[in-house]
C-alpha positions in Angstrom: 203.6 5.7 83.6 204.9 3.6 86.5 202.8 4.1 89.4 204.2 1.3 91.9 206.9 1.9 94.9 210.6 2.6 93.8 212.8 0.7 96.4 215.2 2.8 98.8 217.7 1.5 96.9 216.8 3.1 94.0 215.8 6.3 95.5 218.8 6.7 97.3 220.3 6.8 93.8 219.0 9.4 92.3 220.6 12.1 94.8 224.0 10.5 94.8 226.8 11.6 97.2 226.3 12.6 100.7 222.3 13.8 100.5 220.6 11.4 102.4 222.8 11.9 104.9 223.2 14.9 105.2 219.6 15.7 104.9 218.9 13.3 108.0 221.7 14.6 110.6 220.8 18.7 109.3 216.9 18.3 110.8 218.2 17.3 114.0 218.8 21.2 115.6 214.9 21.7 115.1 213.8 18.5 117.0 216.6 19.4 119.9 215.5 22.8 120.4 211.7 22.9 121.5 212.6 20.5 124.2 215.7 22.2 124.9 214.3 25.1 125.6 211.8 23.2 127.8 214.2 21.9 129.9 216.3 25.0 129.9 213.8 27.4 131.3 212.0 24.6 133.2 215.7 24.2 135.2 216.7 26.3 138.5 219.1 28.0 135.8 216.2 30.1 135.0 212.8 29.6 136.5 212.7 26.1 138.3 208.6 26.1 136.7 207.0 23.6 134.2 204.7 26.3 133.3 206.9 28.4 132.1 209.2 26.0 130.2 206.4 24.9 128.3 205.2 28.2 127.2 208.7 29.3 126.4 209.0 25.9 124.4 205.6 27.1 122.6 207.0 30.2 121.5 209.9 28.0 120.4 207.2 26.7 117.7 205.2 29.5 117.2 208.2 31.4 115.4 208.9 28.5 113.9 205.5 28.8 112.5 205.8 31.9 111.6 209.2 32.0 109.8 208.6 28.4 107.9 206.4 29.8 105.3 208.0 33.1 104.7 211.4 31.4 104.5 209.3 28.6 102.1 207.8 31.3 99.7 211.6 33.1 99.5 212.8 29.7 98.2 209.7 29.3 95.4 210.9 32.7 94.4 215.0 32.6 94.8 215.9 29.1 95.3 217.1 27.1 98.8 220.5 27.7 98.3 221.3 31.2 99.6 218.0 31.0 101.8 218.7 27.9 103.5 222.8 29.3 104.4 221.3 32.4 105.5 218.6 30.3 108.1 220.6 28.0 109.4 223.7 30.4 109.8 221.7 32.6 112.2 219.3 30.3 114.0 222.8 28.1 114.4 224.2 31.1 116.4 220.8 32.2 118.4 220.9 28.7 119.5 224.3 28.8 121.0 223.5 32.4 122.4 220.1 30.8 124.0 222.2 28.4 126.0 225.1 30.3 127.0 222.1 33.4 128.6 220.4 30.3 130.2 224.0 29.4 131.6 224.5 33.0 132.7 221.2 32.9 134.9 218.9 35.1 132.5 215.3 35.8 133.2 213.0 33.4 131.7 211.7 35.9 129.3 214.7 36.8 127.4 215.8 32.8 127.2 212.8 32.4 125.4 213.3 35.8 123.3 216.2 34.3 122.2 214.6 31.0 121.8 212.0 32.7 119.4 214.8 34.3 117.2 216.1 31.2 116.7 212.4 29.5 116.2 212.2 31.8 113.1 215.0 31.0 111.1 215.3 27.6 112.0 215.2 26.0 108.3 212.8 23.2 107.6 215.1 20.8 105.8 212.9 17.9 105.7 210.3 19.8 103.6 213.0 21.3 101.6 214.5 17.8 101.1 210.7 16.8 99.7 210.7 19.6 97.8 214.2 18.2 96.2 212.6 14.9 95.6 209.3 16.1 94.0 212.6 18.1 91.0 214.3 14.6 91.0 210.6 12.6 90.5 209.6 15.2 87.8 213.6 14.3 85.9 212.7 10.5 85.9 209.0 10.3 84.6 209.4 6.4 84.0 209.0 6.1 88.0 207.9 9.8 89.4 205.1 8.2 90.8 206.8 5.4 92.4 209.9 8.1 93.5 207.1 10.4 95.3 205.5 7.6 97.0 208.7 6.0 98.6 210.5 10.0 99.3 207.6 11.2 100.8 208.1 7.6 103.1 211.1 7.9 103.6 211.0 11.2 104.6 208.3 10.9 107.1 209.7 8.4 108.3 213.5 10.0 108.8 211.7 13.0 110.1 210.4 11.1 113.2 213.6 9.5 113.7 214.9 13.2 113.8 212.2 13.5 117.0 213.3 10.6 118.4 216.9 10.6 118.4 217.1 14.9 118.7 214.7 14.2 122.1 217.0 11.5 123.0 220.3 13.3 122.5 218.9 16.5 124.4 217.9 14.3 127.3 221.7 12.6 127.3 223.2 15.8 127.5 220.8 17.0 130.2 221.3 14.2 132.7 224.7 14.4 132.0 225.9 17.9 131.8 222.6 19.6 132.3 220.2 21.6 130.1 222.3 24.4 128.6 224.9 21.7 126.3 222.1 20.3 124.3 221.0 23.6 122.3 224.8 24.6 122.2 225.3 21.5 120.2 222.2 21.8 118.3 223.4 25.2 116.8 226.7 23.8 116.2 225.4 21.5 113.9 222.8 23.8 112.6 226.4 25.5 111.5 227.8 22.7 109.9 224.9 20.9 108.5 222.7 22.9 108.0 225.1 25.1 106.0 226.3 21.7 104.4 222.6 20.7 103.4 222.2 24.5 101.5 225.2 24.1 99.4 224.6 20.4 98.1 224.4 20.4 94.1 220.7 19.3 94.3 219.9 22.4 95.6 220.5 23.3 91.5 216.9 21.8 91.3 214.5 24.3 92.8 216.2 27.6 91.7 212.7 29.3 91.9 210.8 31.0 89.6 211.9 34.5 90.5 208.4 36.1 90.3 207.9 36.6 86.6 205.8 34.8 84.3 207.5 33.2 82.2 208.2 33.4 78.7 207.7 31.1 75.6 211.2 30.5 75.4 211.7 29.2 79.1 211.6 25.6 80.1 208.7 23.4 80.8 209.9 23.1 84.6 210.5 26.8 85.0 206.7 27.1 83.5 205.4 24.3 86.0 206.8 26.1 88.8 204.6 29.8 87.8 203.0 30.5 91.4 199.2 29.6 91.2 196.9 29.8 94.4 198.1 29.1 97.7 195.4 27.8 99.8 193.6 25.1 97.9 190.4 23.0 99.7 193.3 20.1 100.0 196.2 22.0 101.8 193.4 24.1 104.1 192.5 20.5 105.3 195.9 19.4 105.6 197.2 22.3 107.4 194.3 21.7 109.7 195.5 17.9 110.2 199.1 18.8 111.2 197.9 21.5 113.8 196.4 18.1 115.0 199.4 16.1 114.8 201.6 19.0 116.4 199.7 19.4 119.6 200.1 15.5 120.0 203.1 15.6 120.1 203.7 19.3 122.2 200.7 17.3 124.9 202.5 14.2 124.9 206.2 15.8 125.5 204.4 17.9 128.3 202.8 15.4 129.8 205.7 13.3 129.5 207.7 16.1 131.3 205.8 16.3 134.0 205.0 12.2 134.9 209.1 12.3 135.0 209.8 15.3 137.1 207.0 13.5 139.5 209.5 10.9 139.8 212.3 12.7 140.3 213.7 11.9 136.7 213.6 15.2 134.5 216.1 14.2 132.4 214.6 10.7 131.3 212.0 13.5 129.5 213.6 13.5 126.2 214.6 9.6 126.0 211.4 8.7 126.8 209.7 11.0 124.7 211.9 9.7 121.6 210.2 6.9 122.2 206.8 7.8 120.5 209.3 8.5 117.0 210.8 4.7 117.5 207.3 3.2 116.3 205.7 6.4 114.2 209.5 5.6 111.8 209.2 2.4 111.6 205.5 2.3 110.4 206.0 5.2 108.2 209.3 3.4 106.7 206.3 0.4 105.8 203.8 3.0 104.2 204.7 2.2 100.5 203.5 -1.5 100.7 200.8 -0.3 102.4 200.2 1.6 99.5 199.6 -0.8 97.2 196.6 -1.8 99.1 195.0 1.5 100.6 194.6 4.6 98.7 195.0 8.4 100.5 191.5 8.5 101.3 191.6 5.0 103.5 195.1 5.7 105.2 193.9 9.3 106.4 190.9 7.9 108.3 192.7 4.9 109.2 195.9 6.6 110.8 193.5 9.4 112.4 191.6 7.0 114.1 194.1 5.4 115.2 195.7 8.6 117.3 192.7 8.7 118.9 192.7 5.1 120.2 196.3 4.6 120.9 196.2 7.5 122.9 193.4 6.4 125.1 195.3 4.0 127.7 197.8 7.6 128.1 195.1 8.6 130.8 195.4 5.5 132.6 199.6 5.9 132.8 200.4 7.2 136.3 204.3 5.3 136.1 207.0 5.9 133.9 207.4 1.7 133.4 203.8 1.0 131.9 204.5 4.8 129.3 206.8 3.0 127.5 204.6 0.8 125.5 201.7 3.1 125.0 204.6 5.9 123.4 205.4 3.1 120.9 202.0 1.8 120.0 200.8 5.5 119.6 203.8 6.8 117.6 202.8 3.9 115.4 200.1 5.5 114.0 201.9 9.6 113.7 204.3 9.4 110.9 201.9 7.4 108.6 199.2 9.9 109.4 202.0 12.9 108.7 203.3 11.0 105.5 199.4 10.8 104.2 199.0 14.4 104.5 201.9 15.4 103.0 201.1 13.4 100.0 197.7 15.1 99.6 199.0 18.0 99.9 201.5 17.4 97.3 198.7 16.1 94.7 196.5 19.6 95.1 198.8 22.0 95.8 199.0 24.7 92.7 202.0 24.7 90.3 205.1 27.0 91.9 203.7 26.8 95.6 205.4 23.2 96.5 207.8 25.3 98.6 205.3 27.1 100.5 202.9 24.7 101.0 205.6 22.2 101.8 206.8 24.4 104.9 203.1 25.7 105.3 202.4 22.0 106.7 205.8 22.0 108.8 205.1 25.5 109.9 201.3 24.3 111.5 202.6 21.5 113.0 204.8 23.5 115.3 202.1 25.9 115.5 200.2 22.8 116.9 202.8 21.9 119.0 202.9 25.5 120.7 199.4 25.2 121.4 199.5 21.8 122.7 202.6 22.5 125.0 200.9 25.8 126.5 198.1 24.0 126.6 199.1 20.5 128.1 201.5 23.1 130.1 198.9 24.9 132.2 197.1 21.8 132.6 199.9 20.0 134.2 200.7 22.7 136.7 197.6 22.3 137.3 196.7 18.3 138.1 199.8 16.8 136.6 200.2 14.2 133.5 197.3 12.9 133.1 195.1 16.3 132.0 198.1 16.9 130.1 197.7 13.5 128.1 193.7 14.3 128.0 194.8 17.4 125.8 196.7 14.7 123.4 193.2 12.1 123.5 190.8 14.8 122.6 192.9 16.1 119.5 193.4 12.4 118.3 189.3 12.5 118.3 189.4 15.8 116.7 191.1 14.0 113.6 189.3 11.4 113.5 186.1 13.9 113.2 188.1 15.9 110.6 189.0 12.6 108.3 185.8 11.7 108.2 184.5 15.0 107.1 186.6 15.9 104.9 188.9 13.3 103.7 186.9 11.8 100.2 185.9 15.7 99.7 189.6 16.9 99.0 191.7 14.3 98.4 192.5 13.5 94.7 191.5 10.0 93.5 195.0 8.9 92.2 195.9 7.1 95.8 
């Protein structure tokens, strides 16, 4: 079997029509609205306080954790088609109805109810998309190796753009028109593409398994996708490595936050925030080359460690001018260290659980996120940025500890 990278050019090939496209522009509602909602509830629309924005931004991400796998383990059982409308139909609204309460002055607490009802059904396209490529890999054995390799890249890789440009699009509107436009337009094309990504004809690939069996009759891939066990040694470890990476980023948008409201800038927040996405795509877009030379096992402690050191210099940072080249150096080292996960994940998780475990790993990084924005949050009430970015240091050491451990235990040797 071919085991080598497929180009993107080939990749993109496989899909046909608007997919990729699509697919990119439909995540973009769930990058805009944690921050949104920071910004919202942080505004004199509705509390005028960090502290609260940030924890209403964490429960943001904790019903996002919440509803990711539940919505994951409907789609293993009944397909993404119907699923996916139903998600993004309602989150799309909730979304629009959390900025128009914001808008009509609202206590904190019921901007972030609504907030949370949106949280839950926001649909995890990127790991439905990776769940699309893993049907197309498995209809093209001559490169499925080389097709999982360069989607699971690519993905990564278009999922930090999402963070980037999402951050940077909700900042735009803020110092432009104020908080309350950005998660209007984030459900309105939660509506639109969201809706658009649900009906695409390769949602025909993962119809689900409905919950039976199987019979001798039935196809190899409806066989291959009979549920097995959820929670293997490699996706526990893995879903304890994206907590990690979630409450990096949820630390570093706080502490972000807070150095620009210090200088009188709150709505530079999101732009500059997008920048820690500019170098974590770009690196992850690279990951197949690197590939060839590193196996899963290497790339996990290498991309670990390196949060930890690229953070460091954050605690030094008391300027927005000198932030914009440690975001960039430290992005460098997230989506690499997401994409690795995801592919060991992907290589032990049982046979019908791809879904679940696919949105399992979404759902614990905005779990992680949550905890690192309440966290971070209360901190920089407290003493500003820089115990904010402390939060964002000590988790990079935490993976670093956790790669070491664990890393050659679970991973499969196939790199």
């Amino acid at each position: 079997m071919f085991s080598g990278s497929v180009s993107y050019r080939t990749l993109f090939a496989l899909p046909g029509g608007t997919f990729v496209t699509v697919s990119a522009l439909a995540r973009l509602p769930l990058a805009m609205s944690q921050l949104g909602t920071l910004l919202l509830v942080s505004s004199p629309l509705v509390s005028g306080r960090l502290g609260p924005g940030g924890l209403a931004a964490g429960i943001v991400a904790l019903a996002i954790a919440v509803g990711s796998p539940i919505f994951g383990a409907l789609t293993d059982r009944h397909g993404q088609r119907t699923v996916l409308l139903v998600q993004s139909l309602v989150a799309g609204f909730a979304l629009i109805g959390e900025g128009w309460a914001g808008a009509m002055g609202a206590a904190w607490p019921i901007v972030a109810a609504i907030g949370g009802v949106a949280g839950f059904f926001l649909p995890q396209i990127g790991t439905m998309a990776r769940v699309r490529w893993r049907a197309m890999a498995a209809e093209n054995p001559t490169i499925q190796a080389g097709v999982l390799e360069t989607s699971f890249a690519w993905e990564g890789s278009i999922d930090e753009a999402s963070f980037a440009i999402g951050p940077a699009l909700v900042g735009l509107l803020a110092v432009l028109a104020g908080p309350v436009p950005a998660l209007v337009v984030a459900g309105v094309m939660l509506l639109v593409l969201g809706s658009w990504f649900a009906l695409d004809p390769t949602s025909q690939l993962v119809e689900g398994h409905g919950g039976g069996k199987g019979s001798a009759g039935e196809s190899t891939s409806q066989d291959r996708r009979a549920p097995g066990p959820l929670l293997t040694a490699g996706v526990l470890a893995t879903c304890v490595g994206m907590i990690f990476i979630g409450m990096v980023f949820g630390s570093v948008q706080t502490g972000t936050t807070s150095l620009a409201t210090q200088a009188g800038q709150p709505g530079m927040a999101g732009l500059l925030h997008a920048l820690l996405s500019v170098g974590s795509a770009a690196a992850g877009l690279a990951l197949p080359r690197m590939a060839r030379r590193l196996d899963l096992v290497a790339r996990w402690k290498l991309f670990a460690l390196g949060l930890a050191l690229f953070a460091a210099p954050l605690l030094a940072v008391d300027h927005l001018g000198p932030l914009v080249p440690v975001l960039i150096i430290l992005g460098m080292a997230a989506a690499p260290y997401m994409i690795t996960l995801y592919s060991v994940a992907e290589r032990t998780a049982s046979a019908g659980r791809i879904g679940t475990v696919m949105t399992l790993l979404a759902s614990m990084t905005s779990l992680g996120y949550a905890l690192g924005t309440t966290l971070a949050g209360r901190l920089a009430d407290w003493g500003g940025a820089t115990p904010a970015y402390a939060v964002t240091f000590g988790v990079g050491v935490a993976a670093s500890l956790l790669a070491v451990s664990v890393a050659r235990k679970v991973t499969p040797v196939r790199g």
